[in-house]
ZAGU-460370 format. One record per residue (C-alpha): residue in one letter; z, y, x. Coordinates in steps of 0.05 Angstrom, whole numbers, plus 5000, padded with zeros to 4 digits. Layout:
N
A  Z  Y  X
...
This chain:
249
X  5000  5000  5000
X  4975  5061  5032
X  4960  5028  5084
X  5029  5006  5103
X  5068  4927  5076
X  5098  4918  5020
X  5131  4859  4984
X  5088  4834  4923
X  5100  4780  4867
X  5038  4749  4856
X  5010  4726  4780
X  4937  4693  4767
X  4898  4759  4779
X  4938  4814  4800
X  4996  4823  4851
X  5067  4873  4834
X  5074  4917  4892
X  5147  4912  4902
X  5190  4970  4915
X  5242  4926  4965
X  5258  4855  4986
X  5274  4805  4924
X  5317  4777  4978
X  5364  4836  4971
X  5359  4836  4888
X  5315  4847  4844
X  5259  4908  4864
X  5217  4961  4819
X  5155  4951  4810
X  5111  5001  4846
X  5039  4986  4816
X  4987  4931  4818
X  4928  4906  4853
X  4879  4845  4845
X  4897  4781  4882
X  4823  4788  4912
X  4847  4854  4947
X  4906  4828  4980
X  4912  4827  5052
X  4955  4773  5061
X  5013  4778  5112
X  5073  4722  5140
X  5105  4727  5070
X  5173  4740  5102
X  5196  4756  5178
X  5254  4720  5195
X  5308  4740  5234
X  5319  4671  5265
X  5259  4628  5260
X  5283  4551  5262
X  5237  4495  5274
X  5246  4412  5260
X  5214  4366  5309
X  5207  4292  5297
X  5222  4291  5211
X  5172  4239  5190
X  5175  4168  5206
X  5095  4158  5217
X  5093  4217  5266
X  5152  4194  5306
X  5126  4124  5294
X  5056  4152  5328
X  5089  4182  5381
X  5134  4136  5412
X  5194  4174  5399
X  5264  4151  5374
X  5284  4155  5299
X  5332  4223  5299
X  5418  4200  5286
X  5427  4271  5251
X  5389  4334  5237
X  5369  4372  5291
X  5333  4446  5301
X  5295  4483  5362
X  5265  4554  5350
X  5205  4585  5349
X  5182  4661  5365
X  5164  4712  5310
X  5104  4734  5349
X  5069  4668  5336
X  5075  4687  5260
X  5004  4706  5232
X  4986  4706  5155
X  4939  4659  5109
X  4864  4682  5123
X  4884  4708  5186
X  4851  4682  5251
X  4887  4625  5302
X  4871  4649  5371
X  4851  4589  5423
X  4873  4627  5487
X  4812  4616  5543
X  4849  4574  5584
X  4874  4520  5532
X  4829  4458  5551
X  4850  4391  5521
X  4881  4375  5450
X  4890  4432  5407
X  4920  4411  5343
X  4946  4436  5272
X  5010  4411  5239
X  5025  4417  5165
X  5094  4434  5144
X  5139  4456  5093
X  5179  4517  5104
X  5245  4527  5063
X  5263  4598  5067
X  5335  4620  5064
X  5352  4666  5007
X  5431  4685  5016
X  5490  4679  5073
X  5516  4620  5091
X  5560  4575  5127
X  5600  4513  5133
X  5551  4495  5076
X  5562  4436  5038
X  5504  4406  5006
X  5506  4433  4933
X  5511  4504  4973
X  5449  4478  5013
X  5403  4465  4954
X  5432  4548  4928
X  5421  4573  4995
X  5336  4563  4992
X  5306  4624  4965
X  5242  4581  4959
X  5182  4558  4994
X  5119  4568  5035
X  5068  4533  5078
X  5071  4529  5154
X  5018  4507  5203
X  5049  4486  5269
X  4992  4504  5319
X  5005  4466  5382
X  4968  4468  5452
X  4985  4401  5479
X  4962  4407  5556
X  5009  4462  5557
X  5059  4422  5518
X  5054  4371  5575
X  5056  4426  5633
X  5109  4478  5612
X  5190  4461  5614
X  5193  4486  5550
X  5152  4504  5488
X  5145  4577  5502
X  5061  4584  5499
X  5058  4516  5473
X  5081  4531  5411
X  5094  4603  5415
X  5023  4644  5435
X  5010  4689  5386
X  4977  4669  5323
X  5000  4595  5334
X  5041  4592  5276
X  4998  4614  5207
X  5055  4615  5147
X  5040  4635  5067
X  5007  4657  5024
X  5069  4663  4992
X  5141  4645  4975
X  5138  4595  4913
X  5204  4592  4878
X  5189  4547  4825
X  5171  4485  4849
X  5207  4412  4868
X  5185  4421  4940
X  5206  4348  4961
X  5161  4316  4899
X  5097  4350  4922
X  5041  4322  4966
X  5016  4361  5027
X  4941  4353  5051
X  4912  4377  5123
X  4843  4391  5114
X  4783  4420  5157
X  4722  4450  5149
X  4742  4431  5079
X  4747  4351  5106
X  4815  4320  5087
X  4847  4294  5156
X  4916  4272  5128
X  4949  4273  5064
X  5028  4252  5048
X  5088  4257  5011
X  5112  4328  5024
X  5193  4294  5015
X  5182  4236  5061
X  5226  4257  5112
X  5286  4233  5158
X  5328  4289  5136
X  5307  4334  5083
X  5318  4414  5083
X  5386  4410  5062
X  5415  4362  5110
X  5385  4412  5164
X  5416  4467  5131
X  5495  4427  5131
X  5489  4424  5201
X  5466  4485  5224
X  5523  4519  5183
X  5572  4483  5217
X  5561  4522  5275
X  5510  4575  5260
X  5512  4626  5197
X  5448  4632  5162
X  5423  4695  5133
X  5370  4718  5078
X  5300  4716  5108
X  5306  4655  5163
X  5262  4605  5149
X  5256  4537  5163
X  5195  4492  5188
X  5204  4422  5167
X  5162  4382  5219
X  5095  4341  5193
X  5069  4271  5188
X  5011  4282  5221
X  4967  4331  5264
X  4885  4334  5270
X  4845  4375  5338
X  4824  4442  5312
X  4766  4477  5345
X  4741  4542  5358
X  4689  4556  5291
X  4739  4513  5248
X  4770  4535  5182
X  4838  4492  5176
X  4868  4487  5106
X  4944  4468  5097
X  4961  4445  5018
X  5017  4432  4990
X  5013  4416  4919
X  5064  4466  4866
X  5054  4512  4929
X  4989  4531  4947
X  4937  4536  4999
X  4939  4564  5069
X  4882  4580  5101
X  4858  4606  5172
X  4790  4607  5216
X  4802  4589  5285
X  4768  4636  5338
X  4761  4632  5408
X  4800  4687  5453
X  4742  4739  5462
X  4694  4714  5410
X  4713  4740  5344
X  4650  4698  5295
């Protein structure tokens, strides 16, 4: 809105431009536009920005790795945070596997700590779609996931924040070039959102805005020239070309 962002609430043709955060109550509405004109940003910037590994049993299954004993988190960096319809960014010098991840992202819609897991379920604002860009040579190379993971535009996250929905019952599809490379049960996880959530609040206080990332059963290579499409069904669709750093067609 005048060229600046603004919250929105989004209906079948037209989007509310939102006077504040619905996180912090309930805003005034400032005027309308058509969901066609939308530029579409991260729907929320988190403050802390936590990210599951290993969740689903194929994917851990796949890669060798050992079944989880309790929910765990690592983080991720708010620079990597681009919106649906924006472009991911190959930098020049990633050479090998270049891969998207589809994930659910519960984001956090009130304070809270030493949660139990009633007060988990309370604590989720709602949900959005996540697409866990991941270069893996660098994955490989680097001590930790710091360009891996965290170059900028590596982590595509909206359209929106759906607060209606049975996240857990849905079905989330990968798809490229409008190709379906995985499909699964969005709820077939080792922990689910709200187990995270229990244990992070034992030691760390969650606040309106963080989000989430909930790992993914699979990944698919992602090219340069690609459009990558992340569904999850009572959600929506996220979607993002893929350029090559330099070349923007």
């Amino acid at each position: 809105m005048d060229g600046r962002a603004v919250w929105g609430r989004v209906g079948e043709t037209r989007v509310e431009l939102l006077s504040g955060s619905p996180l912090e109550g309930e805003p005034g509405v400032l005027g309308t536009i058509p969901v066609a004109g939308a530029v579409w940003l991260p729907p929320v910037v988190p403050g802390v920005f936590y990210a599951v590994g290993y969740n689903y049993p194929r994917h851990i299954e796949h890669a060798g790795a050992a079944t989880p004993e309790r929910p765990e988190v690592g983080y991720r960096a708010n620079n990597a945070l681009t919106g649906h319809r924006s472009p991911i960014v190959r930098p020049a010098e990633v050479t090998g596997r270049f891969e998207a991840e589809p994930e659910l992202v519960a984001v956090i819609g009130r304070t809270v700590r030493h949660a139990t897991y009633d007060d988990a379920r309370k604590a989720v604002f709602g949900w959005t779609i996540g697409n866990d860009v991941s270069a893996r040579t660098w994955q490989h190379q680097d001590r930790t996931f710091w360009r891996s993971k965290n170059s900028d535009t590596f982590k595509p996250m909206g359209p929106w924040i759906e607060t209606e929905v049975d996240a857990l019952a849905q079905t989330t599809t990968l798809s490229v070039n409008d190709e379906v490379r995985a499909t699964f049960p969005t709820g077939d996880m080792v922990f689910d959102p709200f187990d995270h959530i229990v244990e992070i609040t034992r030691h760390i206080t969650l606040h309106p805005g963080d989000v989430l990332w909930m790992g993914a059963e699979s990944t698919c290579q992602i090219d340069p020239g690609d459009t990558v499409e992340v569904a999850i069904s009572g959600i929506g669709v996220l979607s993002n070309p893929v350029h090559l750093e330099g070349n923007h067609s």
